[in-house]
TILOSE-789013 format. One record per residue (C-alpha): residue in one letter; x, y, z. Coordinates in steps of 0.001 Angstrom, whole numbers, plus 500000, padded with zeros to 6 digits. Example, Ala and Ser with C-alpha at 12.3 -4.5 7.8 and 13.67 -1.06 7.14 Angstrom:
! TILOSE-789013
residuo, east, north, up
a, 512300, 495500, 507800
s, 513670, 498940, 507140
This chain:
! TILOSE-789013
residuo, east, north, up
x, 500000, 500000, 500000
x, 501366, 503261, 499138
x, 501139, 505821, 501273
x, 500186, 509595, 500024
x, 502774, 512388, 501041
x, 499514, 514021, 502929
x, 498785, 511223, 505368
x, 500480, 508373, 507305
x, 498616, 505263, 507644
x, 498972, 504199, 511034
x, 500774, 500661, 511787
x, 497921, 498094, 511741
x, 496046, 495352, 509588
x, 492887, 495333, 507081
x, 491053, 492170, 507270
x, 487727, 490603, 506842
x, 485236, 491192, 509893
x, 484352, 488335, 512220
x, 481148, 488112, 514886
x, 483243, 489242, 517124
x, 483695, 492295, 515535
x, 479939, 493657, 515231
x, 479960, 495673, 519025
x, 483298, 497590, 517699
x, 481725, 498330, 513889
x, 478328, 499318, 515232
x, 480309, 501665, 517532
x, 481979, 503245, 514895
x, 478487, 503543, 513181
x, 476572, 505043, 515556
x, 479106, 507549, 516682
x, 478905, 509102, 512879
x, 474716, 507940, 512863
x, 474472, 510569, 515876
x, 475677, 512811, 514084
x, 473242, 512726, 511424
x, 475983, 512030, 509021
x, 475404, 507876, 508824
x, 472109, 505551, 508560
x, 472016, 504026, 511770
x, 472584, 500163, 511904
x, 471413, 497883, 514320
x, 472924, 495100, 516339
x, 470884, 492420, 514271
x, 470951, 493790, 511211
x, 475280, 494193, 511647
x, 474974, 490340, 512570
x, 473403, 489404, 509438
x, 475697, 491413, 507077
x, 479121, 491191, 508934
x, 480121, 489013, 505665
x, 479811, 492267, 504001
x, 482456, 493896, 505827
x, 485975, 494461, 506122
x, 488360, 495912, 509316
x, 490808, 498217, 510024
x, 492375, 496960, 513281
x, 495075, 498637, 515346
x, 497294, 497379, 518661
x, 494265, 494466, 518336
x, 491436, 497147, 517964
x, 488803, 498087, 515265
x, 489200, 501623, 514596
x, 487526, 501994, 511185
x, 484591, 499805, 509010
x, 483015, 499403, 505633
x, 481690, 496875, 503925
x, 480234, 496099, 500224
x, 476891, 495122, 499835
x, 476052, 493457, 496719
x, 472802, 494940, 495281
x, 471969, 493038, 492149
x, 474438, 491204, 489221
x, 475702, 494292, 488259
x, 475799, 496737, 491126
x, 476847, 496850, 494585
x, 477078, 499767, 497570
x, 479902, 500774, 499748
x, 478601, 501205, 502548
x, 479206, 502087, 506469
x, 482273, 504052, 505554
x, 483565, 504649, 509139
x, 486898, 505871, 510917
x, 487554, 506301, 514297
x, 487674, 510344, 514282
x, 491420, 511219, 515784
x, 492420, 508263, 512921
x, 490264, 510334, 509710
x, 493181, 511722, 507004
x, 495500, 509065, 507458
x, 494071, 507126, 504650
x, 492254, 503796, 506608
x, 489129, 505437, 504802
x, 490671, 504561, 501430
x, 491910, 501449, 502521
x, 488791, 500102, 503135
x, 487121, 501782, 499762
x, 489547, 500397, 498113
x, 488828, 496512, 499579
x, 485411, 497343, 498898
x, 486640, 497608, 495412
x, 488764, 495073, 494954
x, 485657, 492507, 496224
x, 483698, 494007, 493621
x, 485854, 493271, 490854
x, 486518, 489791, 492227
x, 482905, 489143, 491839
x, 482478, 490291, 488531
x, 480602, 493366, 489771
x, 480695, 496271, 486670
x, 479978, 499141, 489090
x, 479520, 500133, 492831
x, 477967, 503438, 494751
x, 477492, 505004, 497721
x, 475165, 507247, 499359
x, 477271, 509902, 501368
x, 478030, 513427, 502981
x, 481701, 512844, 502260
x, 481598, 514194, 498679
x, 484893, 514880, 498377
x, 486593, 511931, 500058
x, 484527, 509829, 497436
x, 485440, 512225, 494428
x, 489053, 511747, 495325
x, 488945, 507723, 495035
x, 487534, 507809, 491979
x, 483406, 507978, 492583
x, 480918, 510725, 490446
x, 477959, 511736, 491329
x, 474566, 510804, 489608
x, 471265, 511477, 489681
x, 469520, 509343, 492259
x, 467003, 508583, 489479
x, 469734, 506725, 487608
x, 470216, 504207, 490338
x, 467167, 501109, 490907
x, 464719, 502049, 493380
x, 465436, 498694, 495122
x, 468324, 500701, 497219
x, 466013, 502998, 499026
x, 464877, 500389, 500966
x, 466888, 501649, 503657
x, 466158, 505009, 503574
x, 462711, 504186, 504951
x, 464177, 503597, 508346
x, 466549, 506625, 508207
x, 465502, 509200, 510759
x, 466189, 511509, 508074
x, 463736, 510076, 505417
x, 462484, 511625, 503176
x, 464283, 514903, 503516
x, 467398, 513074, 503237
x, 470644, 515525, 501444
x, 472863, 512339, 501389
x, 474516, 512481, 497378
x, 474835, 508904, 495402
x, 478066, 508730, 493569
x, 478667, 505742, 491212
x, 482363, 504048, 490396
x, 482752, 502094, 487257
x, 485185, 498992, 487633
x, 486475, 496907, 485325
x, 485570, 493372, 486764
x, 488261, 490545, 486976
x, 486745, 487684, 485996
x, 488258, 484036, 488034
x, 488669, 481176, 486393
């Protein structure tokens, strides 16, 4: 991993999440979901999707999330972007983006997006935004349980990949 001249990724490891990891990543979460800037994410629901996500781990802690939630055959969303906040600029956020990615491709996924505040730390990895018209109505099924629905401000950006296909 190459490190940018503006940040210093901090000594640790990126890895697949395990059960044990749900408390820590819906910590994260909610620290960013009371702050109005993240969907909220239960306990049960983190359970059922911990497949979906990766880890940034340091001195045997998780200080940042996200995981990639496949959508449909050709679409998946990066989602649950989070960083512990004294760790945010050191470039864990586009570690994880970037694992997010890499899964993506390795399923033969064309294309992924998010749904995000964080505009420009999207724009910088790649991501453009779109009209949320453009995108199937299947991923608002979330936003019904958003306290912020249906006034919601949060921009979709889409990222075209080039899948790898496995043989």
């Amino acid at each position: 991993m190459a490190n940018d001249d503006k940040c210093e990724l901090p000594e640790g490891r990126l890895r697949q999440a395990g059960v044990g990891d749900v408390p820590a990543i819906q910590k994260l979460v909610m620290f960013y979901a009371n702050k109005r800037k993240m969907l909220p994410v239960s306990l049960s629901r983190l359970y059922e999707d911990v497949r979906d996500f990766f880890v940034y781990e340091t001195g045997g802690e998780v200080v940042a999330c996200a995981a990639l939630h496949v959508v449909w055959e050709d679409l998946a969303e990066v989602r649950s972007v989070a960083v512990k906040q004294e760790l945010r600029g050191k470039g864990i956020g586009r570690v994880l983006v970037d694992a997010c990615n890499n899964e993506a491709k390795r399923l033969g996924l064309p294309r992924v997006f998010c749904l995000t505040y964080s505009v420009k730390f999207f724009q910088a990895l790649g991501f453009r935004e779109v009209d949320k018209a453009s995108l199937p109505h299947k991923i608002w099924a979330d936003c019904i349980d958003c306290p912020q629905f249906p006034d919601c401000s949060e921009v979709p950006m889409v990222l075209d990949l080039e899948p790898r296909l496995e043989t």
